[in-house]
Rosetta silent file (secondary structure, phi, psi, omega in degrees, C-alpha in Angstrom):
SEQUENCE: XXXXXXXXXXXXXXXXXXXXXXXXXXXXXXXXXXXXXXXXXXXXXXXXXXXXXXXXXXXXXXXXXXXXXXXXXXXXXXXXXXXXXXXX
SCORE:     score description
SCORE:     0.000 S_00000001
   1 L     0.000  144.204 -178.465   80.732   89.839  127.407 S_00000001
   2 E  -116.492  151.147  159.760   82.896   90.549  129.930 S_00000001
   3 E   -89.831  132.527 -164.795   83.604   93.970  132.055 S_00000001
   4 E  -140.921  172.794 -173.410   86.807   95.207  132.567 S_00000001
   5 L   -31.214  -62.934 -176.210   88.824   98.083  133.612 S_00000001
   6 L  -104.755   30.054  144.143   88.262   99.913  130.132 S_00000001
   7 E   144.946 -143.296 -171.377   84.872   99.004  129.200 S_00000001
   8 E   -87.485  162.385  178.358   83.170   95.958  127.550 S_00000001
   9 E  -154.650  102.585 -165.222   85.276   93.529  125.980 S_00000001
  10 L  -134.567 -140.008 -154.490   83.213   90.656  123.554 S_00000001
  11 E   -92.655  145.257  127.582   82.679   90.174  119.733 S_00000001
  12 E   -88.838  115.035  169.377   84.090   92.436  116.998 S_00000001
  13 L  -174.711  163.724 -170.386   82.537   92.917  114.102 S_00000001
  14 L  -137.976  152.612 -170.141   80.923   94.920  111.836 S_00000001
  15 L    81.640  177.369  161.825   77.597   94.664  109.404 S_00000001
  16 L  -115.800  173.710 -148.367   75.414   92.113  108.869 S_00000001
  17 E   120.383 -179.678 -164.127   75.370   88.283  108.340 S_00000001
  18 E   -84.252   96.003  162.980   77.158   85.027  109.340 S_00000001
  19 E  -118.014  125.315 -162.431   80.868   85.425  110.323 S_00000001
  20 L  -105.444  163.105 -167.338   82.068   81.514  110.803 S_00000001
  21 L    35.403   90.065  171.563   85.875   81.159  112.213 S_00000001
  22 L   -96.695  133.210  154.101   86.152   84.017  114.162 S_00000001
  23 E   -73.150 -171.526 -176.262   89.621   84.723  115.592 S_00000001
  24 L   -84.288  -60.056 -166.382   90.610   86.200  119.004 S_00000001
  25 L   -97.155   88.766 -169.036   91.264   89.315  117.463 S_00000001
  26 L   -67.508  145.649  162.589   89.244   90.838  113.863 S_00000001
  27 L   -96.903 -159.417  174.023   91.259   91.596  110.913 S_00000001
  28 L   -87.125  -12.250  178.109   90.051   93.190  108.255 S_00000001
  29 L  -112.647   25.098 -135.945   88.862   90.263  106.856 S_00000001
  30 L   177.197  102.374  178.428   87.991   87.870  109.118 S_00000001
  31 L   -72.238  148.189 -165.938   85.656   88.744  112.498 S_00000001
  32 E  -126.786  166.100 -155.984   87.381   88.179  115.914 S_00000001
  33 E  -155.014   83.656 -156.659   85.810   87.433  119.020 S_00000001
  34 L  -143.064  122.510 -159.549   87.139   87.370  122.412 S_00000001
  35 L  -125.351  155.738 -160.459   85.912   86.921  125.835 S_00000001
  36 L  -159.286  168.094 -159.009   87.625   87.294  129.571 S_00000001
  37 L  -168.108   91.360 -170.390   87.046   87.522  133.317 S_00000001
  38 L    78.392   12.978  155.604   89.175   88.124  136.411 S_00000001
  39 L    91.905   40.830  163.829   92.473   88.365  134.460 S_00000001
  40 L  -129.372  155.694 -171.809   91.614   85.029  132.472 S_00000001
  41 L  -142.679 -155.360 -173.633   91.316   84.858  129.125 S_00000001
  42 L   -92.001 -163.018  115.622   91.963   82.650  125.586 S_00000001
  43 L  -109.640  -41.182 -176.381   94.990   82.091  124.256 S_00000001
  44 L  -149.037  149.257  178.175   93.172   81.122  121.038 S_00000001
  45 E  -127.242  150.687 -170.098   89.367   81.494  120.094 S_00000001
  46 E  -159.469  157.228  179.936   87.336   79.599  117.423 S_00000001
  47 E   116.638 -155.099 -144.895   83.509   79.954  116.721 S_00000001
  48 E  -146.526  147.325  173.788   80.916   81.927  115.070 S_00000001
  49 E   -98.935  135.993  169.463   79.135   84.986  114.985 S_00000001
  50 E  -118.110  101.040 -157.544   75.371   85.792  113.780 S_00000001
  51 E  -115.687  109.291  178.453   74.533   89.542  113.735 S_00000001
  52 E   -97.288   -5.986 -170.377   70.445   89.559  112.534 S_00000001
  53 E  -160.379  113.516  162.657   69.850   93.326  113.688 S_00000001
  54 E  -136.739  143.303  172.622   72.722   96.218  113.993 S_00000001
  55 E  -125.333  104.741 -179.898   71.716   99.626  113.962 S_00000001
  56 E   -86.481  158.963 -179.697   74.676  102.330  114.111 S_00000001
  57 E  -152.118   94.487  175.577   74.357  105.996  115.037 S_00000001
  58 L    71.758  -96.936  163.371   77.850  107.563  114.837 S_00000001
  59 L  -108.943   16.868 -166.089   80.489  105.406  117.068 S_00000001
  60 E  -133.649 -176.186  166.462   78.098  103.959  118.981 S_00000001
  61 E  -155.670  129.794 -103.416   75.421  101.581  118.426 S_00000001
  62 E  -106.569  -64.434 -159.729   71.799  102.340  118.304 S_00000001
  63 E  -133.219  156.076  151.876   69.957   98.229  118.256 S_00000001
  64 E  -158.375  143.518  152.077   71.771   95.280  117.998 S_00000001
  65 E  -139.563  144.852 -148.811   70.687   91.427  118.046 S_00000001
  66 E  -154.392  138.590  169.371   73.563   89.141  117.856 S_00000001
  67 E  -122.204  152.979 -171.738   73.828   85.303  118.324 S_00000001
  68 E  -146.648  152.611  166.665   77.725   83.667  119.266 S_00000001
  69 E  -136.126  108.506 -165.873   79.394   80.349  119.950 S_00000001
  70 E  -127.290  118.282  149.431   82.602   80.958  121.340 S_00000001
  71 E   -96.476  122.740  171.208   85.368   78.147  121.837 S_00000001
  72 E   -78.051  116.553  155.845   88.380   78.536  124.210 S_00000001
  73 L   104.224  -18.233 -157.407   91.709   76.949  123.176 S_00000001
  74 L   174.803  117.547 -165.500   90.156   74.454  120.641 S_00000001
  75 L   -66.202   47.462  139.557   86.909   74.561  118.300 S_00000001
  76 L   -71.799  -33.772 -148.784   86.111   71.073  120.506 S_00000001
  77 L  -104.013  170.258  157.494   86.243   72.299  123.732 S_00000001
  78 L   -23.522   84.608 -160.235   83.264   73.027  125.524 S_00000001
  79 L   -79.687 -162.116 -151.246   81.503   76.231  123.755 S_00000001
  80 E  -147.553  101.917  145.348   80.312   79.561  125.598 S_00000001
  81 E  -121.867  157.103  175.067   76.954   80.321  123.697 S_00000001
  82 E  -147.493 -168.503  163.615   74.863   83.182  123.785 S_00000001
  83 E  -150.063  133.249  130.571   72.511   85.916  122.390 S_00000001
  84 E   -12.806   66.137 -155.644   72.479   89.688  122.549 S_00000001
  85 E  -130.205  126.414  131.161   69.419   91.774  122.094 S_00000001
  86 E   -92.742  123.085  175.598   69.841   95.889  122.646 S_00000001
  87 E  -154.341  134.295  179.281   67.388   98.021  121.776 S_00000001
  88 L   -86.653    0.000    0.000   67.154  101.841  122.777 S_00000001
């Protein structure tokens, strides 16, 4: 995840499960994913999301544990993985 001007800026997505081909941006169908640093970014994003634990409480969100593989430019290139754990 990265920090920026207007807050965090990472994965979208919502519920739980497996969402595989993630775009730079979620649709409604289709989870996006997009990560940046120092005014660099993607042009295009490819990989996959794993959300095992989300807990929401209004707009916000209460627990989360989340696993990601994030490829810049080309699902090929060199990936960015991580994992996620909040808990309040």
């Amino acid at each position: 995840m990265a920090r920026t001007d207007r807050g965090w800026s990472g994965p979208s997505f919502i519920g739980l499960g497996t969402f595989l081909d993630t775009l730079r941006s979620a649709t409604a169908t289709q989870a996006g994913m997009s990560f940046s640093a120092e005014g660099r970014g993607c042009n295009q994003s490819f990989g996959h999301i794993e959300v095992l634990d989300i807990v929401p409480n209004g707009n916000t969100i209460q627990r989360i544990h989340v696993r990601f593989e994030h490829h810049c430019e080309s699902p090929t290139n060199f990936p960015l993985k991580g994992e996620l754990r909040i808990f309040q």
